[in-house]
Structures are given as structure tokens and as C-alpha cells.
TORVOGU-452894 format. One record per residue: x, y, z of N, C-alpha, C in turn; residue in one letter. Coordinates in steps of 0.1 Angstrom, whole numbers, padded with zeros to 4 digits, always signed. Layout:
XYZXYZXYZA...
***
This chain:
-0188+0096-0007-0177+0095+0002-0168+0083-0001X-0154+0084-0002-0147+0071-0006-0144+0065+0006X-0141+0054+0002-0140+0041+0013-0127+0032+0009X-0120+0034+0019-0110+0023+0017-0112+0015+0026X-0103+0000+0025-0100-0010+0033-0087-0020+0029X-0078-0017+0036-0069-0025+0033-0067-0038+0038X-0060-0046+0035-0057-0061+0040-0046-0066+0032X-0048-0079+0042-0033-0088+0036-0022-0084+0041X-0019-0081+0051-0015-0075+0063-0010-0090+0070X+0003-0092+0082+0004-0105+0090+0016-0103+0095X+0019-0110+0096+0036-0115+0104+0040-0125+0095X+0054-0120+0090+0061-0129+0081+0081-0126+0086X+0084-0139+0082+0102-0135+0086+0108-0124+0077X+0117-0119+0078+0128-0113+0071+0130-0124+0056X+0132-0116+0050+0134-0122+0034+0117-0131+0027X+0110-0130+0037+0097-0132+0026+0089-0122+0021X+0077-0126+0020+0067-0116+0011+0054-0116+0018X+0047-0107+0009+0033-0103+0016+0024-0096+0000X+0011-0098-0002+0007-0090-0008-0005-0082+0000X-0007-0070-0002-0017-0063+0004-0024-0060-0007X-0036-0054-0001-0051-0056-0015-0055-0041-0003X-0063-0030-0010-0069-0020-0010-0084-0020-0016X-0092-0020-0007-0103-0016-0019-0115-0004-0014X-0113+0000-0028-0120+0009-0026-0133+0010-0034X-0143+0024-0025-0154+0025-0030-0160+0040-0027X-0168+0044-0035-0173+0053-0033-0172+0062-0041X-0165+0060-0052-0163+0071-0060-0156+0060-0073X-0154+0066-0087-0148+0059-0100-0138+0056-0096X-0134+0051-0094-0118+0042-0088-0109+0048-0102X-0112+0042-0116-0106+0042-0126-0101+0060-0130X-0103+0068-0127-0099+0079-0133-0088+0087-0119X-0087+0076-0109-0079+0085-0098-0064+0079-0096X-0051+0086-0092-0040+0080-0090-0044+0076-0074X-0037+0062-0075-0033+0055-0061-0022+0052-0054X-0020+0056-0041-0008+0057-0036-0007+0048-0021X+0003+0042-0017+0008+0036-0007+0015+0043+0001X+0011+0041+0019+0016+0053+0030+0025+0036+0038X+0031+0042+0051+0034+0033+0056+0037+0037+0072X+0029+0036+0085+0035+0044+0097+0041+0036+0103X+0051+0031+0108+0064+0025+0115+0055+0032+0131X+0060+0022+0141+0060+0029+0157+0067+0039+0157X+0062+0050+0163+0069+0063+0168+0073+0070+0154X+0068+0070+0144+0075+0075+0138+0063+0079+0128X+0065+0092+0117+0053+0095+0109+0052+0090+0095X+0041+0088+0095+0036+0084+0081+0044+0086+0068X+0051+0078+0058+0057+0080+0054+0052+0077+0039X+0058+0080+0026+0053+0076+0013+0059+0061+0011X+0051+0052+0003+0058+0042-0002+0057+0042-0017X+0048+0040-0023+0045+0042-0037+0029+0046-0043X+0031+0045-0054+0021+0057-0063+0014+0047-0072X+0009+0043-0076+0001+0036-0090-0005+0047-0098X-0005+0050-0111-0015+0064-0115-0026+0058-0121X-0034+0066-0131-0043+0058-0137-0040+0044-0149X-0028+0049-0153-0027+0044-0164-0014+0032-0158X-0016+0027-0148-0005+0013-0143+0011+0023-0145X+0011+0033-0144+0026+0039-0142+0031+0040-0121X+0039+0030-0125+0045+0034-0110+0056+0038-0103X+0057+0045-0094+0067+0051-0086+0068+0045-0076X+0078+0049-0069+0086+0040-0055+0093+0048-0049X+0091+0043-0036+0098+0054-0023+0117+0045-0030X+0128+0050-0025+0139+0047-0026+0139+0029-0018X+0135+0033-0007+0136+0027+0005+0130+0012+0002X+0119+0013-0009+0114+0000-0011+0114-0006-0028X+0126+0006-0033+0127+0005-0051+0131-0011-0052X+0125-0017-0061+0132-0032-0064+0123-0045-0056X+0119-0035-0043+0113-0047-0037+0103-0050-0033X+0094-0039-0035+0079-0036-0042+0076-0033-0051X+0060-0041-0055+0053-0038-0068+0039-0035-0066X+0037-0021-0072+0019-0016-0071+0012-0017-0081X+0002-0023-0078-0007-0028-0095-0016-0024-0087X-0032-0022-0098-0042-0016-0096-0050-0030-0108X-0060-0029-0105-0069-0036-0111-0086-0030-0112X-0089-0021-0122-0098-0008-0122-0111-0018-0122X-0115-0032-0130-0120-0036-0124-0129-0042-0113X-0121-0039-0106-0124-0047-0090-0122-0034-0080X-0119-0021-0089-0121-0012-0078-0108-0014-0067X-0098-0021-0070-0086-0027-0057-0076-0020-0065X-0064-0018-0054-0050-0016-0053-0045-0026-0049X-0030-0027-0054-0023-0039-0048-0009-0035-0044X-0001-0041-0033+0011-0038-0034+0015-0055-0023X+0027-0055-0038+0034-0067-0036+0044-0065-0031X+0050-0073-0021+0063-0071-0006+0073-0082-0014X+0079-0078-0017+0090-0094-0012+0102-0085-0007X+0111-0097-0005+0124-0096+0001+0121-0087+0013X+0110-0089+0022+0111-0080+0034+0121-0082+0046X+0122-0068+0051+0128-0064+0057+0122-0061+0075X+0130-0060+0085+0122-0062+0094+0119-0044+0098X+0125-0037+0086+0126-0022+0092+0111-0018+0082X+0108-0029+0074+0095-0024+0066+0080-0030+0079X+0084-0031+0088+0072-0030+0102+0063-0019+0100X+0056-0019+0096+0046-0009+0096+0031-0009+0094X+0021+0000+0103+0009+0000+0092+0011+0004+0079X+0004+0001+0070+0003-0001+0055-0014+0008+0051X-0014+0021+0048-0025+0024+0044-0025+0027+0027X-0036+0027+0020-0038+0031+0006-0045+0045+0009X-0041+0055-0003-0048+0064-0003-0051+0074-0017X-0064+0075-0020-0063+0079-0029-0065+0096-0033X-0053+0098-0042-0044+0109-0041-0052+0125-0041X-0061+0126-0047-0070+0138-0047-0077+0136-0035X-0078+0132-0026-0088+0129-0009-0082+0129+0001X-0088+0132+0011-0081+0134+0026-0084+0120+0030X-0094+0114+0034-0100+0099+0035-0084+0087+0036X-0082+0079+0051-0077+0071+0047-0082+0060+0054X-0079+0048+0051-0086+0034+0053-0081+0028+0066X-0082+0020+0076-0078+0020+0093-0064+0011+0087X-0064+0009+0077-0044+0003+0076-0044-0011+0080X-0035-0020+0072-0031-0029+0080-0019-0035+0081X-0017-0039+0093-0004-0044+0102+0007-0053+0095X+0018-0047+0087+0027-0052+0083+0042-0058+0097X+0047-0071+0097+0055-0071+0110+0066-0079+0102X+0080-0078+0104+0084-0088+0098+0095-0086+0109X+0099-0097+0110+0105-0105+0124+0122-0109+0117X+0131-0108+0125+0146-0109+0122+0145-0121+0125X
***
């Protein structure tokens, strides 16, 4: 059964950064693509980005330039790096990995005007 847990999660201003860490377990981490969700209040879950197996990554429009997803197969973790945030990027932050229904309780991105 896979297991996520995300973190690195907090309250930061407008124009800083944040890195979030995923980790997972329960299954080969190395042979699956990994992807980034993100739910804002009142509003539905949305895509942010993709990491595949091989460190190829994709990006929602919304966060092109100003997020970065790395994986580290190693350590069984995902990463996604924040800068230049935005106070419209408020959201939980889940990882999920892409062949599984399974997602990890998220954690609380806030960024303050």
C-alpha cells in the first residue's frame, strides 16, 4: 500500500520561497512518475507539476518559471521548490503518485500580501 507524507509546508510573504519534501513508501518509488496537486479554499484540486522517472518535468502554466520538481529515488522523496510566491498560490499542497488513487493529508502552503 503506498504512503505518502508531505511537508515543508508554512506561512511565508509574497515574493519568498518554500520547499516542500514528499515521501514516500510502499512501493519502488524509482520506476513511478510523480506529480504535484494543489486545493486553494473553496475551490478543487488542481494540477501543479509532474516529475517522471527519468527527472523530466512539467508545469501547470500558473506556476511555469516559478516552480521546480526534483525527485531524489534514493531517499524515496519528491521535491517541489516555491519561489517568487504568490499569495494566490495558498493552498494545500499534496504529492501523488501517478498510477494510484492514494493521497498523502497535504500540507498547508499560505502566503500573505
Amino acid at each position: 500500500q503506498v504512503q505518502l507524507v508531505e511537508s515543508g509546508g508554512g506561512l511565508v510573504q509574497a515574493g519568498g520561497s518554500l520547499r516542500l519534501s514528499c515521501a514516500v513508501s510502499g512501493i519502488t518509488f524509482s520506476i513511478y512518475n510523480m506529480a504535484w496537486y494543489r486545493q486553494a479554499p473553496g475551490k478543487q484540486r488542481e494540477y501543479v507539476a509532474t516529475v517522471t522517472t527519468g527527472g523530466i518535468t512539467i508545469y501547470a502554466d500558473s506556476v511555469k518559471g516559478r516552480f521546480t520538481a526534483s525527485r531524489d529515488n534514493a531517499k524515496n522523496t519528491v521535491y517541489l521548490q516555491m519561489n517568487t510566491l504568490k499569495p494566490e498560490d495558498t493552498a494545500v499542497y499534496y504529492c501523488k503518485v501517478l498510477n494510484f488513487v492514494n493521497w498523502g493529508p497535504g500540507t498547508q502552503v499560505t502566503v500573505s500580501s
